[in-house]
LUMLOTI-202911 format. One record per residue (C-alpha): x, y, z. Coordinates in steps of 0.2 Angstrom, whole numbers, padded with zeros to 4 digits, always signed. Layout:
REM residues N
XYZ...
END
This chain:
REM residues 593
+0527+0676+0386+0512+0666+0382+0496+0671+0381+0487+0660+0395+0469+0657+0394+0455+0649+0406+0456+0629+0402+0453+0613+0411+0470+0606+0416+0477+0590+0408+0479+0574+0417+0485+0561+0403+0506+0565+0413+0499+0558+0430+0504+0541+0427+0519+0544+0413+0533+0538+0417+0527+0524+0428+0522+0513+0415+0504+0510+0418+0494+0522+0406+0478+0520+0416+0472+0521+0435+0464+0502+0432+0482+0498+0426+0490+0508+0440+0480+0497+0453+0484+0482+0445+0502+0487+0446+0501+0494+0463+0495+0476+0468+0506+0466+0461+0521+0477+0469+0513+0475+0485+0512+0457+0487+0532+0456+0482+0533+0466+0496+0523+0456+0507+0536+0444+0506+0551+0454+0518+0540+0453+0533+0550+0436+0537+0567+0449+0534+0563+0460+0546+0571+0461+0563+0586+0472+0574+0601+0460+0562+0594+0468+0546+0607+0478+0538+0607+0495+0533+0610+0490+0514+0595+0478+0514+0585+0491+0525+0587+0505+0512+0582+0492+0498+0566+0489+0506+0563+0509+0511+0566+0509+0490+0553+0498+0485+0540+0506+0498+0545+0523+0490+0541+0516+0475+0524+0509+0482+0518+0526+0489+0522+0537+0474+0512+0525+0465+0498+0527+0474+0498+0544+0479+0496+0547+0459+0481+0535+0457+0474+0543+0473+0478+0563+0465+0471+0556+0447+0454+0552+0456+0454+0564+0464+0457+0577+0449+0444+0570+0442+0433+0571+0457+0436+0591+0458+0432+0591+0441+0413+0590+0442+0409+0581+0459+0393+0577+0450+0399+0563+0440+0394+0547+0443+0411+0539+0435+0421+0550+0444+0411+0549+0461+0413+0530+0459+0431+0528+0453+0436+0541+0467+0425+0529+0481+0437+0514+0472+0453+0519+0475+0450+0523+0492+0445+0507+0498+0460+0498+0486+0474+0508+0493+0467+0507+0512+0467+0489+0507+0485+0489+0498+0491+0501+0514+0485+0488+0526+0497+0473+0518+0511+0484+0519+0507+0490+0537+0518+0474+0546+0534+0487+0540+0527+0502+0549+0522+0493+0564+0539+0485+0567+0550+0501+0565+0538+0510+0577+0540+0495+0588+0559+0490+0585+0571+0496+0597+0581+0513+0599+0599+0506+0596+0593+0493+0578+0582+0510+0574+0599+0522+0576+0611+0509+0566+0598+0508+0552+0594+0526+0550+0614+0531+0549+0614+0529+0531+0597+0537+0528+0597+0559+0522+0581+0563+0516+0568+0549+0524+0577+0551+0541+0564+0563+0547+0549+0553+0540+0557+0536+0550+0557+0546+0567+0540+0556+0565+0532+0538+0563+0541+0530+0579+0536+0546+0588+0518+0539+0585+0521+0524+0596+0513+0528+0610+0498+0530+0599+0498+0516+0587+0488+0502+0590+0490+0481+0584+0491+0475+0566+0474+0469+0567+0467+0484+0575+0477+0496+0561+0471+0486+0549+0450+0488+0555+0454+0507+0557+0461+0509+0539+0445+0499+0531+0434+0509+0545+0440+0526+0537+0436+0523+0517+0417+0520+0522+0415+0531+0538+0426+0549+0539+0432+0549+0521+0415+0543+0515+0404+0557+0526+0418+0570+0519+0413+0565+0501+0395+0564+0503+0397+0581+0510+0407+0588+0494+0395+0579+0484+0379+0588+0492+0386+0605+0493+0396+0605+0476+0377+0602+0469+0371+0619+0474+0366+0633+0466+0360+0650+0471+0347+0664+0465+0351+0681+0464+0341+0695+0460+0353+0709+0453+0347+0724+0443+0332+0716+0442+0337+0700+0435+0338+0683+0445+0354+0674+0442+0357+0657+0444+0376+0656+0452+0389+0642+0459+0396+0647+0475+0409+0655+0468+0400+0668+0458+0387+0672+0473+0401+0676+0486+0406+0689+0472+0393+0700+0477+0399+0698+0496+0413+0711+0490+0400+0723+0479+0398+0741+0481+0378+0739+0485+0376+0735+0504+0358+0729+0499+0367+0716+0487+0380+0710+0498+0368+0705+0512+0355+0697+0499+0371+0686+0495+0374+0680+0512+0357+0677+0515+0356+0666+0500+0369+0658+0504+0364+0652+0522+0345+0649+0515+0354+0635+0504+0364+0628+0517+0354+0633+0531+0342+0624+0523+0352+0605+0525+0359+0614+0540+0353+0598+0550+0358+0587+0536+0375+0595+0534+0375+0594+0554+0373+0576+0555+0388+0572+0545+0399+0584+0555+0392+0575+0571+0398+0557+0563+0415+0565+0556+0420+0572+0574+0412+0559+0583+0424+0544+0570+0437+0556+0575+0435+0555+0594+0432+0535+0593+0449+0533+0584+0463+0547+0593+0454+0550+0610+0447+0533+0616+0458+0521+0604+0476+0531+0602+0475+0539+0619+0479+0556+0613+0472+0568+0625+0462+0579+0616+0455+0579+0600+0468+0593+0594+0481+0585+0602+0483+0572+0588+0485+0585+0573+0497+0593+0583+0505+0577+0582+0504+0575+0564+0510+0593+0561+0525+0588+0576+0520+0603+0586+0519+0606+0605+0503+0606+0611+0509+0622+0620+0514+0631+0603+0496+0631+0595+0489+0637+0613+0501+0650+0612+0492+0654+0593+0475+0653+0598+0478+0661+0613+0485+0677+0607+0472+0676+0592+0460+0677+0604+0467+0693+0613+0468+0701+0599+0452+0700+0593+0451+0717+0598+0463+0724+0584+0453+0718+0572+0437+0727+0579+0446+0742+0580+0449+0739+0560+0430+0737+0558+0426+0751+0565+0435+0761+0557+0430+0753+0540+0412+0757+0544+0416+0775+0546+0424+0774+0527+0410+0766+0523+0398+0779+0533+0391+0766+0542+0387+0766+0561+0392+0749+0562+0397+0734+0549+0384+0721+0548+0393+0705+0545+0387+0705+0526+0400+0721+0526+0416+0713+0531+0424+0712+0514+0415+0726+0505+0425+0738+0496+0429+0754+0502+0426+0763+0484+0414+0756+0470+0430+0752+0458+0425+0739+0445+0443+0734+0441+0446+0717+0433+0460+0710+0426+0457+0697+0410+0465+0678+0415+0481+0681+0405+0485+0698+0412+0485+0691+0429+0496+0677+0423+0508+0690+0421+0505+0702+0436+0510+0686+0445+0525+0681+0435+0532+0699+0435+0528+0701+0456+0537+0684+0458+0552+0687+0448+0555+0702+0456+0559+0694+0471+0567+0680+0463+0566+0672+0445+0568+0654+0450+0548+0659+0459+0543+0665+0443+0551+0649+0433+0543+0638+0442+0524+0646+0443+0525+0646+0425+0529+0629+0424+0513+0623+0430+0503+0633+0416+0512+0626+0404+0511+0609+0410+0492+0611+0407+0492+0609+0424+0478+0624+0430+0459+0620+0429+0452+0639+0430+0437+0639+0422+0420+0640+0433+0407+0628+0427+0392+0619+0438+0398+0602+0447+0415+0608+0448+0422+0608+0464+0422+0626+0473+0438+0637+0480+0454+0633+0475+0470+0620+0479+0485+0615+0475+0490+0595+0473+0506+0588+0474+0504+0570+0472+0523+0569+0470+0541+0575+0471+0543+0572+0453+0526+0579+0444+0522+0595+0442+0506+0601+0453+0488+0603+0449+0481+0621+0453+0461+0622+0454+0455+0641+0453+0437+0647+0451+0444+0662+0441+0433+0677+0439+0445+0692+0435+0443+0701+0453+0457+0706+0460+0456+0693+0475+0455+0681+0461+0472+0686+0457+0479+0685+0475+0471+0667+0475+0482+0663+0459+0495+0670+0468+0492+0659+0483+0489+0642+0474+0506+0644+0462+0516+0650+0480+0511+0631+0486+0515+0624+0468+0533+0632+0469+0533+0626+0489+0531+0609+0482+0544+0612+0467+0560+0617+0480+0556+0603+0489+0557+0589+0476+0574+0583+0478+0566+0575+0492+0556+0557+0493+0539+0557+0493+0539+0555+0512+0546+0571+0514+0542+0582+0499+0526+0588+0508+0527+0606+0520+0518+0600+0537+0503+0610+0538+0510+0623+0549+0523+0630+0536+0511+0624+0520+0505+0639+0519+0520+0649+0520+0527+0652+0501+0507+0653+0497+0506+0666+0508+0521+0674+0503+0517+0674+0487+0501+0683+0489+0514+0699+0500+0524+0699+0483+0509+0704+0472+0501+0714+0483+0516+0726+0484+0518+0725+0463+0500+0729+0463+0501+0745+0476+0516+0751+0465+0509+0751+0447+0491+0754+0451+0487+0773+0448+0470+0773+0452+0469+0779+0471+0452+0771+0471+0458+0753+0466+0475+0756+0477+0463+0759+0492+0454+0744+0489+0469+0734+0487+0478+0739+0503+0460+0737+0511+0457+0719+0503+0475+0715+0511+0469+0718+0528+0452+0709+0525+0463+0695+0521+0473+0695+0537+0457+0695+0544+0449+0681+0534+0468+0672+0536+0473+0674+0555+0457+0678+0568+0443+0669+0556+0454+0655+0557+0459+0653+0574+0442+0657+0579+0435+0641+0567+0447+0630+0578+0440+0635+0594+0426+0634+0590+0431+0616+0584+0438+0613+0599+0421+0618+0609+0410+0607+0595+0421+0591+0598+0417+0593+0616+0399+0595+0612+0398+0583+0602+0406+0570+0613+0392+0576+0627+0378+0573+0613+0376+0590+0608+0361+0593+0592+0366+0603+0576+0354+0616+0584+0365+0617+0602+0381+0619+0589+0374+0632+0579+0368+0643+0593+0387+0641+0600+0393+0645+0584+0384+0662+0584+0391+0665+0603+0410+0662+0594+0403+0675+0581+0400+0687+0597+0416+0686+0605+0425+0689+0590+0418+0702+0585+0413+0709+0600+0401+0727+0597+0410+0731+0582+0400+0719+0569+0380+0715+0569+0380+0696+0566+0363+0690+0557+0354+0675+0564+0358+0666+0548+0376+0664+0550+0372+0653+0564+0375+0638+0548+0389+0648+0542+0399+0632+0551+0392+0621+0539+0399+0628+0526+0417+0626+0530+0422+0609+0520+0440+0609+0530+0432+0605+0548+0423+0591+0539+0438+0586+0528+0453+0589+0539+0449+0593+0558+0459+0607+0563+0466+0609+0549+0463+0629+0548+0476+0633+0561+0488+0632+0551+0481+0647+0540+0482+0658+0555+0500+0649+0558+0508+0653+0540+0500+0670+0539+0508+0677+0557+0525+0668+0549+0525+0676+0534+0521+0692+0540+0536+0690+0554+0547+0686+0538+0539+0699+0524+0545+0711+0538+0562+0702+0538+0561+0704+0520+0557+0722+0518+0571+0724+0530+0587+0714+0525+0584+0712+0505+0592+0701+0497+0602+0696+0514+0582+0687+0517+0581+0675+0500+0593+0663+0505+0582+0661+0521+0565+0658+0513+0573+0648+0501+0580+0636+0514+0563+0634+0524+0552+0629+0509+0565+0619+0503+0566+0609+0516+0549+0604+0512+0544+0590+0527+0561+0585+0531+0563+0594+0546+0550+0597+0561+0543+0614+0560+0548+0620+0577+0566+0613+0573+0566+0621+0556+0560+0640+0561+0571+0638+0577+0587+0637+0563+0581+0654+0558+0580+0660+0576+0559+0656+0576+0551+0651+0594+0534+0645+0591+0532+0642+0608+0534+0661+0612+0517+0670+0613+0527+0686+0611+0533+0679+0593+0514+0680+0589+0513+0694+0594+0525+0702+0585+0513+0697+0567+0499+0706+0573+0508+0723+0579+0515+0721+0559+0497+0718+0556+0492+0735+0566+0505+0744+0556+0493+0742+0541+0478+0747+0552+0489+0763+0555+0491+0767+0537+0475+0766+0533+0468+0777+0549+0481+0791+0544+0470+0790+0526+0457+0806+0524+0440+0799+0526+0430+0801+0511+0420+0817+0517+0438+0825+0522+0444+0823+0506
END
């Protein structure tokens, strides 16, 4: 075993192997390939054959694993310190060349969508792995629009949603935060602020929040103007110009959901809401509290100061993973010894954490912010349980490597179960055991009902928006989402009323955060399939990440007997989830011990 320590990842591999050693040469490259493949539009038509049809599918493949790398190789650099001009500028670049380069080669996706059912059947027959790609994009033809107008919308996007999301990154990535802490003022990223959300001192958790919604309360009406343009581009485009029917509607489209599936979700999220309440209640009194404020959601229960150097994590998480099976821990090791984690926290970089994929046949890219808590951990855990996702799902092209969101976060989230077991059986500390099991059900609640409650309230802001709602109207709606779920249980300060603002996935990635509350009811359905059946499981898991984006989501889970349309299968999550809520009201209170 290696001893692993904090680095900046490597991105000199990116481009290996295609032959372009640069991103300037990689455009280059990317252009010259394109306008060869310009010249089949005069090819296409329903006589094509099937041979000539998968030659063509070969060369587009070709085209957008080229670009997905010069896209992820900005991008990397971007997340690196979203403060540098070169990178800022190079990022903006390769935007507005691939849009460009995608709309040359949009003639082949506007005649497949458009060609008819019996030419589509015959020229798919001999197609495995892109089969589900080719139906999902002639599913959108109700939706799509004429070349001309494709073409406008892709050129549209690189200066209007995609640029707002940037300038967005590139404005809140640049803040830093004071902190006075045993009577000294820290200066802190993001990052190292919210770590003082989960310390022992309620006076130091609530001075952290309030700094936090100083700073971005303070562009709060900034930060709400480029939200209003984001949903309001997105309106333009899917509701008045694709004729979906609600804003959701159309990434329920892009994650091949029923619309009647995510209601089922939100819905019973939002009946449930009162489960959670019952756990903060009961949190206060372990506290001895009378009441959480919402500065006390994630505080710990004991004033533990466990932490766990970079490299021993490394290992908690291979030994969790291997447990359960040692291709997991094969593969999460791979990508530290690819060079491929960026861990270190530093100014400018790019907050949280991710996983990128840019293709089936490169190792990912993990970002951490690593600070040695033990939700530090669990987020190692999480981002390597996407990286393995992509890993058993790279026999497939790069039009169908890729989870849809609704199972992305399914091994992540997995992954994260695995360790938290390893942890509550080798930790002998009842303190930091306590925390743990505690921390678990913070993060259901930070997974499943604070991010359902994020997409209805999306759902509401679009709506606003559309009606020419202010950033002051959406804020006081944010606070009244903040009431219902949390109902009496939790005291909500007026500054979280700009706690919406600093949620970069309803900027980047409209409903998006679904999908969290999605993958975590899953996997808590299959841990308990897991915990049950033992080994009997593996096989199972092992087949749904595999299948990467091959297979529908509804149609994949169904295969496992899974009816996302079922409210009682959501259901089923949270009574695993009230399980751990039992557990912990069957503790001694601290007094009683």
């Amino acid at each position: 075993m290696s001893a692993y320590s904090q680095t900046r990842w490597r991105l000199d591999d990116l481009l290996a192997g295609t032959g372009h050693p640069d991103l300037d040469a990689a455009l280059r490259a990317l252009d010259e390939a394109v306008t060869a493949f310009e010249a089949v539009r005069d090819e296409l038509g329903p006589e094509l054959t099937e041979a000539r049809f998968r030659e063509i599918l070969d060369r587009l493949e070709a085209i957008t694993e080229l670009a997905h790398s010069a896209y992820a190789l900005a991008g990397l650099r971007f997340a690196e310190d979203t403060q540098d001009p070169e990178a800022q500028a190079a990022l903006a670049r390769v935007r507005q060349r691939i849009a460009e380069l995608q709309n040359r080669t949009l003639f082949f996706e506007l005649w497949w969508k458009n060609l008819e059912d019996a030419a589509a059947a015959r020229l798919m027959q001999g197609e495995t792995t892109r089969r589900y790609w080719l139906e999902h994009l002639r599913a959108f033809r109700a939706h799509t629009l004429s070349e001309p107008e494709e073409r406008i919308i892709n050129l549209k996007n690189v200066t209007g949603r995609q640029a707002l999301d940037t300038l967005y990154d590139s404005i809140t990535n640049r803040y830093t935060f004071r902190l006075e802490v045993d009577g000294e003022t820290k200066e802190l990223t993001r990052g190292e602020l919210m770590v003082y959300a989960r310390d022992a001192r309620p006076e130091v958790r609530a001075a952290a929040y309030r700094e936090l919604y100083r700073v971005y309360g303070a562009d709060g009406p900034i930060l709400g103007q480029i939200y209003q343009g984001i949903v309001q581009d997105w309106r333009n485009e899917y509701v008045r110009l694709r004729g979906f029917k609600t804003p959701i509607a159309a990434r329920n489209k892009m994650n091949d959901l029923p619309d009647e599936a995510v209601e089922a979700l939100l819905t019973v999220c939002r009946e449930n809401a009162s489960l959670f309440q019952r756990y903060f209640r009961l949190k206060a009194r372990w506290l001895g509290m009378e009441r959480l404020r919402r500065y006390d959601i994630y505080a710990p229960v004991s004033e533990s100061k466990r932490t766990y150097p970079f490299a021993e994590a490394v290992e908690m998480v291979r030994v969790a993973f291997e447990r359960f099976h040692p291709r997991f821990a094969e593969l999460a090791l791979r990508v530290f010894e690819a060079g491929h984690v960026d861990s270190e926290v530093r100014k400018g970089k790019q907050g949280g954490a991710f996983c990128w994929s840019p293709s089936p046949r490169l190792v990912p890219w993990v970002l951490l912010n690593y600070q040695g808590r033990v939700e530090d951990v669990s987020t190692m855990a999480h981002e390597l349980g996407h990286a393995i996702h992509a890993m058993l799902a790279g026999h497939h092209s790069i039009f169908t490597f890729h989870a849809p969101l609704p199972l992305a976060e399914t091994a992540s989230t997995f992954g994260e179960m695995l360790l938290v077991d390893y942890l509550l059986e080798e930790e002998r500390d009842p303190a930091v055991r306590r925390d743990i099991l505690f921390a678990q059900v913070d993060d259901n609640y930070a997974t499943i009902l604070r991010q359902a409650f994020f997409a209805l309230f999306e759902q509401t802001a679009h709506e606003m928006i559309a009606e020419g709602a202010t950033t002051e109207a959406l804020a006081q709606a944010y606070l009244e989402n903040l009431a219902l779920q949390f109902g009496d249980a939790v005291e909500v300060g007026e500054e979280f009323r700009w706690e919406w603002v600093s949620i970069p996935h309803i900027y980047g990635t409209p409903f998006y955060v679904y999908a969290y509350a999605f993958g975590q009811l899953l996997v808590l359905a299959l841990y308990r399939q897991y915990r049950a059946e033992g080994e009997a499981f593996k096989p199972r898991l092992e087949r749904i990440l595999a299948a990467g984006g091959s297979v529908a989501p509804a149609e994949l889970l169904a295969r496992e007997g899974i009816d996302v349309r079922d409210a009682a299968f959501w259901q089923g999550g949270f009574e695993v989830f009230e399980g751990l809520i039992r557990t912990l009201e069957a503790e001694p209170l601290p007094q009683q011990a």
